[in-house]
C-alpha positions as CSV (number, residue, x, y, z in Angstrom):
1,X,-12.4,15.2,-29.8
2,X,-12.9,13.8,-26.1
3,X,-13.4,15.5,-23.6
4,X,-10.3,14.8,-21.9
5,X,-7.5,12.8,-23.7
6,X,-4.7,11.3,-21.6
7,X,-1.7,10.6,-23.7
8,X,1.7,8.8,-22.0
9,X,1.3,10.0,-19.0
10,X,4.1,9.1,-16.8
11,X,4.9,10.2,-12.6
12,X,8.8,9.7,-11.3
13,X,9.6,9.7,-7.7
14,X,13.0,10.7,-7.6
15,X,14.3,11.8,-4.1
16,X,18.1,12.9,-3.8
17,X,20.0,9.5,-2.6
18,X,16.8,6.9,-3.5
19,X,16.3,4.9,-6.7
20,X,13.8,6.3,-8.6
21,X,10.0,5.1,-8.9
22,X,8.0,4.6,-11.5
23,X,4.4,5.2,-10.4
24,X,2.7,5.8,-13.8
25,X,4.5,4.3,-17.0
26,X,2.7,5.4,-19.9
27,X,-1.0,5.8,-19.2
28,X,-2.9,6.5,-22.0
29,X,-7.0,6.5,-21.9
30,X,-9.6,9.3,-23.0
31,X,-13.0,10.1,-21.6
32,X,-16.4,11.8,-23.4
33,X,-18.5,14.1,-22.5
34,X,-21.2,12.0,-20.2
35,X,-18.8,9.1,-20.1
36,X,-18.2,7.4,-17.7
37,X,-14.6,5.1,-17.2
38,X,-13.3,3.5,-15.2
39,X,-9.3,2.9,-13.9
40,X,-9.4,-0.2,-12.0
41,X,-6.3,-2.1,-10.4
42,X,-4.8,-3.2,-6.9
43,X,-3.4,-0.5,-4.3
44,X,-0.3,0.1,-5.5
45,X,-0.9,0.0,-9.4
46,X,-0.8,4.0,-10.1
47,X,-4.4,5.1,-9.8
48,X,-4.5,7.8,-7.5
49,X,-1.4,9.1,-8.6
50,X,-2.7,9.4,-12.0
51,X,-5.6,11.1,-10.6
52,X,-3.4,13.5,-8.8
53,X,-0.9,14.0,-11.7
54,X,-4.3,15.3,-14.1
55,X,-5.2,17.6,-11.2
56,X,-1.8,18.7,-10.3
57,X,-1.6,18.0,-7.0
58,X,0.9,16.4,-6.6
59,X,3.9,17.8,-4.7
60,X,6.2,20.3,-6.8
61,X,9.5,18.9,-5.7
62,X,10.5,15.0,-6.2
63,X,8.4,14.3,-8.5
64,X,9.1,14.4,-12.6
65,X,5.5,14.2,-14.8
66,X,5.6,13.8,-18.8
67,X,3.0,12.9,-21.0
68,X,0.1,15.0,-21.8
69,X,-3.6,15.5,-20.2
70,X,-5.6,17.4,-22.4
71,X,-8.7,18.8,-21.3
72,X,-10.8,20.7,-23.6
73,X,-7.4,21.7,-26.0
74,X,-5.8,22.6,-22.8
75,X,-2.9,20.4,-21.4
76,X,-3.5,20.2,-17.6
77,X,0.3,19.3,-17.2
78,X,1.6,22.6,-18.3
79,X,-0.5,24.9,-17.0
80,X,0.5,27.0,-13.9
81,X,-0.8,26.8,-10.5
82,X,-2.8,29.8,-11.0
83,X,-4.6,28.7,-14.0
84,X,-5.1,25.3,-12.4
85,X,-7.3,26.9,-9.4
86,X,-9.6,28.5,-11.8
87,X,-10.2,25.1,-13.5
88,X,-10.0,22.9,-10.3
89,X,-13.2,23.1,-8.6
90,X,-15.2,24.7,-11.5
91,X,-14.3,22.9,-14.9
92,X,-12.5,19.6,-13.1
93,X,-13.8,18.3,-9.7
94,X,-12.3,15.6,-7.4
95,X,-14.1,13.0,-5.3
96,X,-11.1,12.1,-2.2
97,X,-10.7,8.3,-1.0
98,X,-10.9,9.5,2.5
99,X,-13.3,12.3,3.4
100,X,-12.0,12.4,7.4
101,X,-9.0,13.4,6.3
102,X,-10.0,15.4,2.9
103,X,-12.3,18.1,5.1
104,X,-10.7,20.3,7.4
105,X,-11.8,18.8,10.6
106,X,-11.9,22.4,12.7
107,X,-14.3,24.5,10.0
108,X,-17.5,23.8,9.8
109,X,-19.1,22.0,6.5
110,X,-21.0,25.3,5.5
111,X,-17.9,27.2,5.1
112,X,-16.4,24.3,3.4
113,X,-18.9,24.0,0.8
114,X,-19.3,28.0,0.3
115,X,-15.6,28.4,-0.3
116,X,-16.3,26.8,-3.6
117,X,-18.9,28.9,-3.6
118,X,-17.7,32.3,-3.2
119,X,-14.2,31.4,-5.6
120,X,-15.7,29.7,-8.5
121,X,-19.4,31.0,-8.5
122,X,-19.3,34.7,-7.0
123,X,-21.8,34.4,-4.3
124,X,-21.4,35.4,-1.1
125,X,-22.9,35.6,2.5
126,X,-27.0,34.4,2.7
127,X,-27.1,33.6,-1.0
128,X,-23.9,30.8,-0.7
129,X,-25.6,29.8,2.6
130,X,-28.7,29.3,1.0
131,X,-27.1,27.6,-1.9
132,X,-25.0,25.2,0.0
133,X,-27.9,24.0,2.1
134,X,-29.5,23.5,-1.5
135,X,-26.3,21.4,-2.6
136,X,-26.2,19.4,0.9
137,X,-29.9,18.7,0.4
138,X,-29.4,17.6,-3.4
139,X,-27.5,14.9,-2.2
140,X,-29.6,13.5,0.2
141,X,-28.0,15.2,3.9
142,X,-31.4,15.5,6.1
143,X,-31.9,18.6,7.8
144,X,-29.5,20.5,5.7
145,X,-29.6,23.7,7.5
146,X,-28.6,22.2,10.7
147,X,-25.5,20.4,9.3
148,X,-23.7,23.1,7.4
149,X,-22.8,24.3,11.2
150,X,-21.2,21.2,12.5
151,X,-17.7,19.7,12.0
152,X,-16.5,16.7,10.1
153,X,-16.2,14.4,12.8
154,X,-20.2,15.2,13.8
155,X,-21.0,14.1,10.8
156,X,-21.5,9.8,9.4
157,X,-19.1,8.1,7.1
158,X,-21.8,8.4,4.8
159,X,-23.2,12.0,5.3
160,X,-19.2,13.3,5.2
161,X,-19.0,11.1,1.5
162,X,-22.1,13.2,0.6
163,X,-20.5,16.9,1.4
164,X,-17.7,15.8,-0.4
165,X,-19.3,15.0,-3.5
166,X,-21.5,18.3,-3.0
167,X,-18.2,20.3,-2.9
168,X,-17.1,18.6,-6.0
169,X,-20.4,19.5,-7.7
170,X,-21.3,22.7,-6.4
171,X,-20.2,24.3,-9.7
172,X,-21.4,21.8,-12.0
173,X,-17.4,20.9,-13.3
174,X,-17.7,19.0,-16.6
175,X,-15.4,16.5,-16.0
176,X,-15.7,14.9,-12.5
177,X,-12.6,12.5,-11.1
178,X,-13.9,9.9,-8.2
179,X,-10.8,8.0,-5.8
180,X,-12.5,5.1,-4.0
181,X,-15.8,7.2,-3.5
182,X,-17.3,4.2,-1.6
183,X,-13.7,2.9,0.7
184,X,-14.6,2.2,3.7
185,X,-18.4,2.5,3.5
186,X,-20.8,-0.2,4.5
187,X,-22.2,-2.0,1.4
188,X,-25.8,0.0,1.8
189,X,-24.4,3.2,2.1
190,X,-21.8,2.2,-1.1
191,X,-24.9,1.6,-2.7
192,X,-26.7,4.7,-2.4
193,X,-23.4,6.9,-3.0
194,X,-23.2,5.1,-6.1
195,X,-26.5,5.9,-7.4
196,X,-26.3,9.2,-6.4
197,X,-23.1,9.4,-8.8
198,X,-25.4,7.7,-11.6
199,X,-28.1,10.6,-10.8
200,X,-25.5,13.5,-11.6
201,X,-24.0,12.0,-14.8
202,X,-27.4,11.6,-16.1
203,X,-28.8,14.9,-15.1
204,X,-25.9,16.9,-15.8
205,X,-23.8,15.3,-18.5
206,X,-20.7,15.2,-16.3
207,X,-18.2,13.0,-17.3
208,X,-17.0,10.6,-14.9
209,X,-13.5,9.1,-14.2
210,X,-14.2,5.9,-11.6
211,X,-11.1,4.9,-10.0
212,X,-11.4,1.9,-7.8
213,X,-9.8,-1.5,-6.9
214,X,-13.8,-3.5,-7.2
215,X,-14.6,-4.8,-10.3
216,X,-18.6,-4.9,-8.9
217,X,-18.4,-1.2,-9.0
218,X,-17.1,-0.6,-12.4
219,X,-19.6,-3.4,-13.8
220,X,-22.4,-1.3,-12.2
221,X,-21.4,2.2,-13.5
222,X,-18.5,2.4,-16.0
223,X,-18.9,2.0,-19.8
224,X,-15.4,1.7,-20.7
225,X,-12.7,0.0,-18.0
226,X,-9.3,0.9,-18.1
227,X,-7.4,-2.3,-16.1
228,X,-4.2,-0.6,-14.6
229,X,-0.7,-2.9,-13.4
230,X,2.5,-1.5,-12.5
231,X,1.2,2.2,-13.9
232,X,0.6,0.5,-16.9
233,X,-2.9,-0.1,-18.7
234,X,-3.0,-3.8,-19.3
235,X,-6.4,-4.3,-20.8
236,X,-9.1,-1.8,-22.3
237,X,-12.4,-2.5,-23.9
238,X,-16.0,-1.6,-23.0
239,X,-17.6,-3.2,-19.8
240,X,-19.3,-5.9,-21.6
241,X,-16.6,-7.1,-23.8
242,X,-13.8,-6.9,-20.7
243,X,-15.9,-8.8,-18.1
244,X,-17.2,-11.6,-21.2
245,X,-14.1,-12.1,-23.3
246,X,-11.0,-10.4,-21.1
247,X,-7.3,-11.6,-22.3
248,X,-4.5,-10.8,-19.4
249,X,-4.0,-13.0,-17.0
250,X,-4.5,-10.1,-14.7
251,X,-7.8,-8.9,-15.8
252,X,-8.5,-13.0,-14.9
253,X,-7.0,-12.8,-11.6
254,X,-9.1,-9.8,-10.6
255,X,-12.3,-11.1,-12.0
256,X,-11.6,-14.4,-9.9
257,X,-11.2,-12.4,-6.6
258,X,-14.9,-11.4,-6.5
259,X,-17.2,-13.6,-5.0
260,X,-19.8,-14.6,-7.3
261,X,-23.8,-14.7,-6.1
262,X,-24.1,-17.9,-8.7
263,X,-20.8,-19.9,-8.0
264,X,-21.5,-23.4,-6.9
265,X,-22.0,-23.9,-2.8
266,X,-18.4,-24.0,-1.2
267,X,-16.0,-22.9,-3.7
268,X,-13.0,-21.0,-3.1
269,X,-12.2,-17.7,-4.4
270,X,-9.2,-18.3,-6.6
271,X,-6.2,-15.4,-5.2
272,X,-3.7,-13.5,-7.1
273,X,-0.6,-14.8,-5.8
274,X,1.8,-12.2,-4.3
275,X,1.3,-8.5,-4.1
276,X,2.5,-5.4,-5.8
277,X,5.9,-5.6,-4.5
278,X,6.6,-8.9,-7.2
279,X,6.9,-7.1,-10.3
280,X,9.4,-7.3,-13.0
281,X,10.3,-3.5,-14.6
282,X,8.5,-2.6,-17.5
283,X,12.0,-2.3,-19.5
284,X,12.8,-6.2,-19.0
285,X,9.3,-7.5,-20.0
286,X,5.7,-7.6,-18.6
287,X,5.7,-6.4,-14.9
288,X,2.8,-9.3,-13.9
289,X,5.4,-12.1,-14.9
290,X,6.4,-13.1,-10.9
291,X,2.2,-13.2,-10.3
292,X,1.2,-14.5,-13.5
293,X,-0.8,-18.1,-14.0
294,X,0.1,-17.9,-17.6
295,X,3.5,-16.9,-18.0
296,X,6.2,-18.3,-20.8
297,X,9.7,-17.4,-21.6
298,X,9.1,-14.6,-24.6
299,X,7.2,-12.9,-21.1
300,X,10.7,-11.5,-19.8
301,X,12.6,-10.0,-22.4
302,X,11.1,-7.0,-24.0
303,X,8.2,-4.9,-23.0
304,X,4.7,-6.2,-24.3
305,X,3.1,-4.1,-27.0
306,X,0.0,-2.9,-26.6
307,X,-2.2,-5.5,-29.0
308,X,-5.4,-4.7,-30.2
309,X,-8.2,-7.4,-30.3
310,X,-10.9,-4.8,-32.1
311,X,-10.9,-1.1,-32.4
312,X,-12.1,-1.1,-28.6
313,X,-10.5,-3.7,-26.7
314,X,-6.5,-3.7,-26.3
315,X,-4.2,-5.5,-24.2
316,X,-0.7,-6.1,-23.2
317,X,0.2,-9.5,-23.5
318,X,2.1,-12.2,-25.4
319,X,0.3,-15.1,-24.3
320,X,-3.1,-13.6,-23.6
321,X,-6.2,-16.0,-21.9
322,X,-8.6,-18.4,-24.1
323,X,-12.0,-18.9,-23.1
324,X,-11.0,-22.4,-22.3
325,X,-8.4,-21.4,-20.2
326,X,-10.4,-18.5,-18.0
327,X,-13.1,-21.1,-17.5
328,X,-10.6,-23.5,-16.3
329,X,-8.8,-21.1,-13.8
């Protein structure tokens, strides 16, 4: 059994007086120990939220969650708040898009990082100093010591990154849950977070859930890739198969946003036309319709099954890419 097996998963917004709003519509995807996947879509397509929905974060009121999330035998969505904080932190961890806004910006780093500490491990006073430090050091902040007394705003894009992901790994959590780790970073710095995500799956067995919006990350790190539109998964299959022989138009439209170190001297990247906003509802047919290169009438009409092409790759589509056709686009 995986480690942790999402079934269905689905997030209303539904405020008093305001149509309601689908933000996840049936997410289904599972993740091994030591695995790493990835969720990979436009801003917008339900990834965070997802995140947040398996963590239960989300806010209590407005919000309707079905489905299930089960880690370990335990569903995550049914548990109570007080069984969540014992597992959230120690068993589940979670990497924040933002770190500026994810630490508190008036308590120092050192009593951010032995919080975790002191309510997950035990430790207290010189011994979660001395372990912090060790934790700050283990992910590559110089002069550790020195920086578990200053503030968040003292602190680099890149060094506040880093004492987010040692807060997430402090207790070594089995199963750890990465938003955008490298947003905002320059591409040097991306690189070295990256790797230093790499280090911990491989040394600790972690399994990793990689939720971005660049495909150059997921083809780096991820063994499985989980495409996401409209809070729907539109394509699945293992990184080699999905990047060499990909079927929805979307997964095509994403792959021909990235520039390309071997595409011939002046060619254009090739956009997805529209944004987010153009989407059709699930119930009336495929949501990438109004975007799509590729569409035909039996598109509109009723919702596309999820087709599988082997036992690992699955999409949703009725009239799916050829290879002639991707290499034409």
């Amino acid at each position: 059994m995986a480690l942790l097996e999402v079934s269905d998963l689905s997030v209303v917004f539904a405020r008093k007086g305001e149509r309601p709003v689908n933000a996840v519509d049936g997410v289904s995807f599972s993740i091994d120990a030591g695995e790493v996947v990835g969720l990979v879509g436009e801003s917008g397509c339900g990834k965070s939220v997802t995140s947040l929905a398996i963590m239960g974060l989300l806010p209590p009121r407005g919000v309707r969650i079905g489905g299930r999330a089960e880690f370990d035998g335990m569903n995550l969505l049914e548990l109570d708040q007080t069984s969540l904080r014992d597992i959230r932190g120690r068993d589940v961890a979670m990497i924040f898009q933002d770190p500026l806004s994810s630490l508190n910006p008036v308590v120092p780093i050192g009593v951010q990082v032995t919080e975790v500490l002191e309510r997950h491990r035990g430790m207290k006073g010189e011994l979660a100093r001395r372990e912090a430090a060790s934790l700050l050091d283990r992910v590559g902040i110089p002069d550790p010591n020195r920086r578990l007394k200053e503030y968040p705003h003292q602190l680099s894009g890149g060094m506040r990154q880093r004492a987010l992901i040692a807060m997430a790994v402090a207790c070594a959590p089995r199963l750890l849950i990465a938003d955008e780790p490298t947003t905002a970073l320059d591409v040097t710095i991306q690189a070295q977070i990256l790797e230093l995500l790499k280090e911990l799956v491989r040394d600790s067995g972690t399994a990793l859930l990689m939720i971005t919006h660049d495909l150059g990350v997921v083809a780096g790190m991820c063994e499985t890739i989980n495409v996401l539109y409209a809070g729907r998964v539109v394509e699945t299959a293992p990184r080699r198969v999905l990047f060499r022989e990909h079927k929805h138009p979307y997964t095509v439209g994403l792959l021909g946003s990235i520039p390309r170190l071997d595409s011939p001297r002046g060619e254009r990247l090739t956009p997805i036309t529209g944004s987010m906003r153009d989407v059709l509802p699930w119930s009336e047919g495929c949501a990438f319709t109004p975007r799509c290169f590729n569409a035909v009438d039996a598109c509109v009409g009723e919702p596309p099954a999820l087709l599988h092409e082997t036992s690992t790759h699955a999409f949703r589509c009725v009239n799916p890419v050829r290879e002639r056709e991707v290499a034409a686009k």
